[in-house]
VOPA-283646 format. One record per residue (C-alpha): residue in one letter; x, y, z. Coordinates in nm, 2 decimals, always signed. Each point is the difference from the previous one (the first is absolute). Layout:
residues N
+---+--------+--------+--------+
: r :      u :      v :      w :
+---+--------+--------+--------+
: a :      X :      Y :      Z :
...
+---+--------+--------+--------+
END
This chain:
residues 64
+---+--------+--------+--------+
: r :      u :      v :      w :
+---+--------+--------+--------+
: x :  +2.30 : -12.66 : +11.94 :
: x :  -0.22 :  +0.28 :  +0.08 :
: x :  -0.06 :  +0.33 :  -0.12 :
: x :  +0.05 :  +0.27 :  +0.30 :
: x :  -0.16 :  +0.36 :  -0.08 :
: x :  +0.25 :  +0.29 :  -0.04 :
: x :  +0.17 :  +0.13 :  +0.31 :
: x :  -0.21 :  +0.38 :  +0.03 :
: x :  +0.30 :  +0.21 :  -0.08 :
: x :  -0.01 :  -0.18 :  -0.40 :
: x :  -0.15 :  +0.21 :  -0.21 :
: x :  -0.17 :  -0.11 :  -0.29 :
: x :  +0.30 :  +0.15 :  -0.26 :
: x :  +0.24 :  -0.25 :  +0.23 :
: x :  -0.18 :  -0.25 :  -0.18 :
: x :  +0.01 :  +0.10 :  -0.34 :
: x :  +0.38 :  +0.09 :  +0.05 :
: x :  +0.03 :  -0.31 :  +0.12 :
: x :  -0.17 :  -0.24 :  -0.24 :
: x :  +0.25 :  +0.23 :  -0.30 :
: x :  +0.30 :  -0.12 :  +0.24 :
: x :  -0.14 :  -0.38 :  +0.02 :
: x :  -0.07 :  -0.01 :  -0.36 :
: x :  +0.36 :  +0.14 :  -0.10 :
: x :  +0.18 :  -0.36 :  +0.21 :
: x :  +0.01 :  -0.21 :  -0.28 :
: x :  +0.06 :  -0.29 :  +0.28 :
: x :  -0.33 :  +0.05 :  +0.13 :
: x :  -0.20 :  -0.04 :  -0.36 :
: x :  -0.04 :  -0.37 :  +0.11 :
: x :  -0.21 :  +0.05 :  +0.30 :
: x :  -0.38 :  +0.01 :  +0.03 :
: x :  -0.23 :  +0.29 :  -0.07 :
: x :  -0.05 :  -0.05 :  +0.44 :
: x :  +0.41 :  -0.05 :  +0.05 :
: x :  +0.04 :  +0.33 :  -0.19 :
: x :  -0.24 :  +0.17 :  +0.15 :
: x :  +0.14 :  -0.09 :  +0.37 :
: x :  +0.33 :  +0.11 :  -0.11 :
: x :  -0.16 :  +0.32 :  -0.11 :
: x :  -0.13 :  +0.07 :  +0.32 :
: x :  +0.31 :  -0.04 :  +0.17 :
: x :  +0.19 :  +0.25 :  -0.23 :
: x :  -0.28 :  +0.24 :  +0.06 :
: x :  +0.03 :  -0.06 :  +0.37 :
: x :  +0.40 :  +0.09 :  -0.04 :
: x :  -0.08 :  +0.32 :  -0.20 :
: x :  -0.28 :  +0.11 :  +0.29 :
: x :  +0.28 :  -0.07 :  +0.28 :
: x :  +0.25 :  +0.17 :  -0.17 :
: x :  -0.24 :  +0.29 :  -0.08 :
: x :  -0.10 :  -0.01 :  +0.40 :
: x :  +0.34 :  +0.00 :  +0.10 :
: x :  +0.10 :  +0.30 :  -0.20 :
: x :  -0.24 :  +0.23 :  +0.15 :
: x :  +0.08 :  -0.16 :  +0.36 :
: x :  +0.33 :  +0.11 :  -0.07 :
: x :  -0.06 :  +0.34 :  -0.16 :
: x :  -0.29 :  +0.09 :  +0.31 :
: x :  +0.33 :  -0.09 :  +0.24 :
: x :  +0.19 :  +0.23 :  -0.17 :
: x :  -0.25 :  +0.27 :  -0.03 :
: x :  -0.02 :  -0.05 :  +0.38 :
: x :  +0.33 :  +0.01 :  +0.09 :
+---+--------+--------+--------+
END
């Protein structure tokens, strides 16, 4: 499986945040140093989305 880079809105904190979060599923202790690390990613893609979509939604209301 490969590795794909961070989508641009991730920021480099996403990551760190992310790893903690990884690191804190005990269920996922028994996966590779590369498994974890893919899992990571995703997380930190989740927090950048969730981030975006908060100010999507606050620049809507602003607008309105």
């Amino acid at each position: 499986m490969t590795i794909k880079p961070l989508a641009p809105f991730a920021i480099y904190g996403d990551m760190e945040r992310a790893r903690e979060i990884a690191r804190s599923w005990g269920p996922l202790n028994h996966l590779s140093a590369a498994d974890a690390e893919i899992v990571a990613k995703a997380i930190a893609e989740g927090i950048a989305r969730g981030r975006r979509h908060g100010i999507e939604m606050g620049q809507a209301c602003h607008e309105a």
